[in-house]
N, C-alpha and C positions, 0 to 999 in steps of 0.2 A: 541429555542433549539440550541443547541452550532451543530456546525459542525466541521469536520477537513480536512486540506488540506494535500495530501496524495502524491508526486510528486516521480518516479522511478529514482530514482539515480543513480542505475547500473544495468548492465546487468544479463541477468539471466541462459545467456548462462554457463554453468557449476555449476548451481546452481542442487538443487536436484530435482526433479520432481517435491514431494508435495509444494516446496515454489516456483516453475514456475506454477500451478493450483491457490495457493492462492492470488499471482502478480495476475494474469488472472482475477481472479474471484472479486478483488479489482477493475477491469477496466481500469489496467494499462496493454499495450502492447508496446509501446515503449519508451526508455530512453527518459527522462524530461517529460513524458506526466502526467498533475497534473489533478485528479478528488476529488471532495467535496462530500463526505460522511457524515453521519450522527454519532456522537459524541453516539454509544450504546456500550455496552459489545462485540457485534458478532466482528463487526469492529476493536475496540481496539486489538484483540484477535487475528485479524489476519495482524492486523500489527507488534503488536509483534512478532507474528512467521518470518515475512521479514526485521524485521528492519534494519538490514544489509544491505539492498538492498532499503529500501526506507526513504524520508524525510518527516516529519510529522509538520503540522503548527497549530494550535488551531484558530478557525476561530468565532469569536462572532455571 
């Protein structure tokens, strides 16, 4: 199963609440910190709501 690599590019200081809970809840808490998720809909769904705020890599 594919994974994706998820890394916090910016800060989320002045970001809106709901997209500093969905940062949080991806398992990022500080700039550059990269965690590997699983490649489903829930995931996708909430990196696009942060995209702004983070980098996203497609990991085999």
């Amino acid at each position: 199963m594919a994974n994706l690599k998820v890394t916090l590019v910016k800060s989320t200081i002045g970001a809106i609440p709901k997209h500093r809970k969905t940062v949080e809840a991806l398992g990022l808490k500080k700039l550059n910190k990269t965690v590997v998720l699983p490649d489903n809909a829930a995931t996708r769904g909430m990196v696009q709501q942060v995209r702004h705020l983070v980098k996203v890599e497609e990991e085999a």
